[in-house]
C-alpha positions as CSV (number, residue, x, y, z in Angstrom):
1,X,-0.4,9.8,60.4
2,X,1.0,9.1,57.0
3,X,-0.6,8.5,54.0
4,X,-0.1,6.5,51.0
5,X,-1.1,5.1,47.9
6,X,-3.6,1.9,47.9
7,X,-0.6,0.0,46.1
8,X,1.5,0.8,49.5
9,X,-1.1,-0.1,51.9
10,X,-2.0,-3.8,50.6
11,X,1.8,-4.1,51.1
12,X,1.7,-2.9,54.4
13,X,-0.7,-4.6,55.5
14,X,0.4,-8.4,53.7
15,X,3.7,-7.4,56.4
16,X,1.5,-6.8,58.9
17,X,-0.3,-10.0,58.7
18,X,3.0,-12.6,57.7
19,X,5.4,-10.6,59.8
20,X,8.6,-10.7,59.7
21,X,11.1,-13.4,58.7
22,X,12.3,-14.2,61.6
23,X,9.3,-14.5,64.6
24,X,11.7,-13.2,67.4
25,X,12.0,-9.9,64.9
26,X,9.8,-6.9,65.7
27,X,7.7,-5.3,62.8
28,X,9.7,-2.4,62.0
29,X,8.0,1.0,59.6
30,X,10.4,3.6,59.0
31,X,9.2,7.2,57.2
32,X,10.7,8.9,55.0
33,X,10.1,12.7,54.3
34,X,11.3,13.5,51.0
35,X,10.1,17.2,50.8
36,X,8.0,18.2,48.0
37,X,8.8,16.1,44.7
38,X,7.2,17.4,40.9
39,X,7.0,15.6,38.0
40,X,5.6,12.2,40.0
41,X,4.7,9.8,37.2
42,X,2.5,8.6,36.8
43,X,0.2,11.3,37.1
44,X,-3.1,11.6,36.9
45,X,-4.6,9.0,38.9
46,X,-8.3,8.4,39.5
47,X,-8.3,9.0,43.3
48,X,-10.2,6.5,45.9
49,X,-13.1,9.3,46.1
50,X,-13.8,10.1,43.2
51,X,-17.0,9.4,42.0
52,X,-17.7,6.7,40.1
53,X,-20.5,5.5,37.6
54,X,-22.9,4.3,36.0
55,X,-25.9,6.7,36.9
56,X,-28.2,4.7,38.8
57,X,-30.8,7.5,37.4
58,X,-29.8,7.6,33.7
59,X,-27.3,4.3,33.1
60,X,-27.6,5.2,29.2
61,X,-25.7,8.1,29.3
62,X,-22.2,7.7,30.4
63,X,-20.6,9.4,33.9
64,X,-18.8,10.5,35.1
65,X,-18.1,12.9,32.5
66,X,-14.9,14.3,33.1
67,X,-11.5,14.0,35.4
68,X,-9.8,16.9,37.1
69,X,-7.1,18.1,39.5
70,X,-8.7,17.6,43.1
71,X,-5.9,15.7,45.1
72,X,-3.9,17.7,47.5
73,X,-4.6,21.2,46.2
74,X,-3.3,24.0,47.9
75,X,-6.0,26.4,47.7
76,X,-7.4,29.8,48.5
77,X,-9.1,29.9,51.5
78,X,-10.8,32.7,54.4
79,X,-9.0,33.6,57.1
80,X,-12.5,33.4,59.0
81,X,-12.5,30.0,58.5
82,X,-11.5,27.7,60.9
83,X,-9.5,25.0,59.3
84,X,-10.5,22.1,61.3
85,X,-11.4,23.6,64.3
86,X,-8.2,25.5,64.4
87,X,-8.9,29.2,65.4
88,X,-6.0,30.5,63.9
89,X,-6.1,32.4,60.5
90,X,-4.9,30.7,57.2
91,X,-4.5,32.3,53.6
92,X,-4.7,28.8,52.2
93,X,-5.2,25.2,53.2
94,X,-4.5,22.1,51.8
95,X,-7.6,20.3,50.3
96,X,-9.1,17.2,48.2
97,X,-12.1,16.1,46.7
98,X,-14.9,17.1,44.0
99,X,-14.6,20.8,45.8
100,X,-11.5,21.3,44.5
101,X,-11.9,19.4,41.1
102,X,-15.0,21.8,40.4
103,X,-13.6,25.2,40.3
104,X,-11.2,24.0,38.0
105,X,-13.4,22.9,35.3
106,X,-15.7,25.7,36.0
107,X,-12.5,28.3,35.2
108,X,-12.2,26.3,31.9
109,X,-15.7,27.2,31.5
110,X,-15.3,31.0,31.9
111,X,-12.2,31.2,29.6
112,X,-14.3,28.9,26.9
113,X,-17.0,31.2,27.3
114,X,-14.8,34.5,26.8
115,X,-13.4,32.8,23.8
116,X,-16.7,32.0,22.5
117,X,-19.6,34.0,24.6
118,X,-22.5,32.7,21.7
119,X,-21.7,28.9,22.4
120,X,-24.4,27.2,24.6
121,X,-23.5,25.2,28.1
122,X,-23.7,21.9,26.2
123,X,-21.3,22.8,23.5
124,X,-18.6,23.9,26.5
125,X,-19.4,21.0,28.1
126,X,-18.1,19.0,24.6
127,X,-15.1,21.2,24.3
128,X,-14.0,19.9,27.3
129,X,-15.0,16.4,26.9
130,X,-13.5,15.6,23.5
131,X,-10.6,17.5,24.1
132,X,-9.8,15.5,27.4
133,X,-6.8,13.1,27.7
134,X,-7.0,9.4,28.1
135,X,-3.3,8.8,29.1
136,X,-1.0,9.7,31.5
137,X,2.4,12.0,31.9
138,X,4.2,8.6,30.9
139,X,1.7,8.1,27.9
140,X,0.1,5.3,29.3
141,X,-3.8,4.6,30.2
142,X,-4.9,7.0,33.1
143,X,-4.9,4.3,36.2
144,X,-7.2,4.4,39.2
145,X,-6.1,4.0,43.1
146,X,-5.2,0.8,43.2
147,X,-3.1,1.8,40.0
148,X,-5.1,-0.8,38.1
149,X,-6.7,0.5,34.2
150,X,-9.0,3.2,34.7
151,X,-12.3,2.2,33.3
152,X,-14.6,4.8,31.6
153,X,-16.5,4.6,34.5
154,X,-14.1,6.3,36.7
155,X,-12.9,8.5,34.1
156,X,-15.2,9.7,32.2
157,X,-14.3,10.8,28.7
158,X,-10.7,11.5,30.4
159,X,-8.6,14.2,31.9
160,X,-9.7,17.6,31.2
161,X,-6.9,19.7,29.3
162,X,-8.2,23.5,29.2
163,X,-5.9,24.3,26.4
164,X,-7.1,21.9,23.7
165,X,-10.5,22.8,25.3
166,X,-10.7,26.2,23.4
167,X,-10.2,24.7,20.2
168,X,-12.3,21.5,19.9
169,X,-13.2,21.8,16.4
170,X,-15.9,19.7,16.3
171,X,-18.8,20.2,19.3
172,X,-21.7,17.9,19.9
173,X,-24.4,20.4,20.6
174,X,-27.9,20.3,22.7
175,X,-30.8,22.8,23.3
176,X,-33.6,22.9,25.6
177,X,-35.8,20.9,23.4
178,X,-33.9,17.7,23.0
179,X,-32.9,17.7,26.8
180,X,-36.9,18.1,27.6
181,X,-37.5,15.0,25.1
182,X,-35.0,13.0,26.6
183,X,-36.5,13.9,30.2
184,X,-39.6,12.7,28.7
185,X,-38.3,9.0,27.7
186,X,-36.3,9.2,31.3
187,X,-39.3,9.8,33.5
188,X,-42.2,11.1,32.1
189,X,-43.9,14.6,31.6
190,X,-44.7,15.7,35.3
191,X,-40.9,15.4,35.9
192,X,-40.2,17.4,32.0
193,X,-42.6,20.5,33.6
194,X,-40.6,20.4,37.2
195,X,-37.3,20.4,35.7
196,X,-37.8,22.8,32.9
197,X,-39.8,24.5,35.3
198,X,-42.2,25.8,32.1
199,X,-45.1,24.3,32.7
200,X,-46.8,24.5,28.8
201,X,-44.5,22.0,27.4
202,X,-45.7,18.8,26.5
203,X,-44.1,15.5,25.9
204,X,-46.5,15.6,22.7
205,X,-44.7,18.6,21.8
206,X,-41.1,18.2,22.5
207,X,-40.6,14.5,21.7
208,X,-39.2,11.5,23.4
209,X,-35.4,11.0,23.1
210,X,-34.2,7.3,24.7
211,X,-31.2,7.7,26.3
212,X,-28.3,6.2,23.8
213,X,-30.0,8.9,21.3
214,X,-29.0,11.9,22.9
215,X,-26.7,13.9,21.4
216,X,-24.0,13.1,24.1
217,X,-20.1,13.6,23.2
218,X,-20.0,10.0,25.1
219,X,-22.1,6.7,23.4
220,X,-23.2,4.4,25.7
221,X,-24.7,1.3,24.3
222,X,-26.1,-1.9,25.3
223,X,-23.6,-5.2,25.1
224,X,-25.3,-7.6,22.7
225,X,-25.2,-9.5,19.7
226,X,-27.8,-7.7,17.7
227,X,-26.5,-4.6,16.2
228,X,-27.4,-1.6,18.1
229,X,-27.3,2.3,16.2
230,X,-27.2,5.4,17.6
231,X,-27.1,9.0,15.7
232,X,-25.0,11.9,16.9
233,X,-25.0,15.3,15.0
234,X,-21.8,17.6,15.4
235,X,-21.4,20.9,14.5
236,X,-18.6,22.6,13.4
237,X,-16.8,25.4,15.4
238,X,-13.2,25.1,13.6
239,X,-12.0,26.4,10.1
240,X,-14.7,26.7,7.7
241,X,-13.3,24.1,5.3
242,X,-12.5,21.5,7.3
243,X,-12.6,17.7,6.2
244,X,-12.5,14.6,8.9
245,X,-12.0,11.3,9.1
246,X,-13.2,8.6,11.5
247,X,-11.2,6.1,13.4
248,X,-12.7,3.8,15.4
249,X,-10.6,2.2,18.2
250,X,-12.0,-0.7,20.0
251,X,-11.4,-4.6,20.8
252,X,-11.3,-7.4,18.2
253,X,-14.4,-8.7,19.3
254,X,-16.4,-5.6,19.3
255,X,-17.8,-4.7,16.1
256,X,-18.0,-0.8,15.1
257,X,-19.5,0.6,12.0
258,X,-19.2,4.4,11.4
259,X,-21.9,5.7,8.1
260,X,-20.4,7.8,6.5
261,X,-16.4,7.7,7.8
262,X,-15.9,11.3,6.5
263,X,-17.5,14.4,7.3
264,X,-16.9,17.6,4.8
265,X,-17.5,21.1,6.3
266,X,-18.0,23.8,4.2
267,X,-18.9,26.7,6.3
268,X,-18.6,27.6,10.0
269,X,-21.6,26.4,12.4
270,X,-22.7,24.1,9.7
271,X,-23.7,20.4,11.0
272,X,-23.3,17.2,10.1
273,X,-25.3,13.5,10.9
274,X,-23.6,10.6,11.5
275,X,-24.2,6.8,12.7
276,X,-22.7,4.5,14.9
277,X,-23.4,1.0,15.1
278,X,-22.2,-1.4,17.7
279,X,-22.5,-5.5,18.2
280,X,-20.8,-8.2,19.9
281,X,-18.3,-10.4,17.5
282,X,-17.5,-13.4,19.9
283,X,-17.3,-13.4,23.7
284,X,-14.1,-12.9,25.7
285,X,-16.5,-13.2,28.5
286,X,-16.8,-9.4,29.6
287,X,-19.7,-6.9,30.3
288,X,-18.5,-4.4,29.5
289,X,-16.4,-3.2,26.5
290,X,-14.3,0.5,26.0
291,X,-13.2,1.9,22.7
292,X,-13.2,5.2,20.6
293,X,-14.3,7.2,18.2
294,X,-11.6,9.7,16.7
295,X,-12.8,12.2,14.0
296,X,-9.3,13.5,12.7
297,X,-8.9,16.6,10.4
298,X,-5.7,18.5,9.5
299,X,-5.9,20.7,12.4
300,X,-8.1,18.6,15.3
301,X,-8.6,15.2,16.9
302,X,-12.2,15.0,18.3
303,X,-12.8,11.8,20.6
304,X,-15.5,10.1,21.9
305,X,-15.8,7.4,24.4
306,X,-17.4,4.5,23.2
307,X,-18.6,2.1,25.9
308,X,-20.6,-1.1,25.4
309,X,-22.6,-2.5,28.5
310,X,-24.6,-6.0,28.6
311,X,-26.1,-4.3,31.7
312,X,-27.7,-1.4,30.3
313,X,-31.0,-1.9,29.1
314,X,-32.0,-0.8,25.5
315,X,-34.2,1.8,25.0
């Protein structure tokens, strides 16, 4: 068996089906082991299983969120084991998929959370999520299997990068509270008590937050004409007295308003309100459109996927 890209197997398989030029010549395949090779670009690429949005359950908020190492690892693994019904013992074995991706993001995790043992999961969760990377080794887009453009949808807010993670600067934060009012809008109280498993909250009590509102370091917004605003609130986890500036990168036709286009910190912790609004300017006959938003300081870039959908419904 060998395997290879998706690129490599259409052209395998247009041979295959026209054959060769001659129709006395056999098909021929020859494989080449070229031992291990490093510095492959480009690298990364969204691989064939990776899992790919939107959320059939929440299609307002964008996923996947992040992208990580999960192709070809050589990991870790018990010599009690068996690796695929082989009953000899291993130290490690070779594997793929959102098994392997996950312990990588979840070490990020733990050296965030050393760094900073006060911050909350949802802050971490931002750290790593505006910190991310959106291009390649070769500085290009990330691209997916078929090495076509990488849409947010496969990619999430980009490639996770656990150094930049431990310095985000900015962090879009969330508590218990505004996730229980956005289960509210989702699906209703009952589901609220189940999940939070505290059963004297109230939708009354907590709120309703529709989807696009919540305080997400991804905005996800419907495609249309009419103007549609959302409010994110970020709080900052960088120098004290830190100023930023927003800059918004996105297709002609996609109109993006930021109020107000600087932020001024004064303090540490202290947080700050801002608005995004988002409408269609012409039609280049899409559903879906992809931009950013960058808030740049001295010191820190802090990005945000911006993704407008004519499928998602406003709420």
């Amino acid at each position: 068996m060998s395997q290879v890209t998706a690129t490599d197997g259409s052209k395998i398989m247009g041979y295959a089906r026209e054959g060769p030029p001659s129709s006395a010549a056999p098909l021929n395949a020859t494989i080449l082991f070229n031992s291990s090779m490093v510095h492959v670009k480009p690298a990364p690429v969204v691989a064939a299983f990776s899992s790919r949005g939107p959320n059939a359950a929440s299609p307002g908020v964008l996923k996947p969120d992040i992208l990580a190492p999960g192709l070809n690892i050589l990991a870790a693994w018990p010599s009690m084991v068996p690796v695929d019904g082989d009953e000899a013992s291993y130290d490690y074995n070779v594997a793929s998929g959102t098994s392997m991706a996950t312990p990588h993001v979840s070490g990020i995790v733990a050296l965030i959370k050393k760094a900073h043992p006060d911050w909350s999961p949802s802050a971490i969760k931002s750290a790593i999520m505006t910190t991310s990377s959106a291009v390649d080794n070769a500085g290009n887009p990330i691209m997916d299997e078929a090495h076509q453009k990488a849409n947010a949808y496969s990619i999430g807010a980009g490639h996770v990068d656990g150094a930049k993670a431990v310095d985000p600067g900015l962090v879009y934060d969330l508590g218990v509270g505004e996730y229980s009012a956005y289960i509210c809008a989702l699906l209703g109280e009952a589901a609220m008590k189940t999940i939070t498993g505290n059963n004297t909250l109230s939708c009354a009590t907590v709120g309703s937050i529709p989807e696009a509102q919540l305080n997400y370091p991804t905005i996800l917004v419907p495609l249309s004409d009419n103007k549609f605003k959302v409010k994110r609130t970020v709080t900052n986890v960088g120098p004290a007295k830190s100023r930023y500036t927003a800059h918004v990168h996105a297709p002609k036709w996609l109109k993006v308003k930021v109020e107000p286009e600087e932020l001024e910190f004064k303090e540490a912790m202290e947080k700050k309100t801002f608005t995004v609004t988002v409408s269609r300017e012409g039609d280049d006959g899409g559903q879906i459109a992809e931009g950013s938003l960058h808030w740049v300081s001295k010191d820190h870039v802090v990005r945000s996927p911006i993704v407008a959908d004519s499928r998602v419904v406003k709420r």
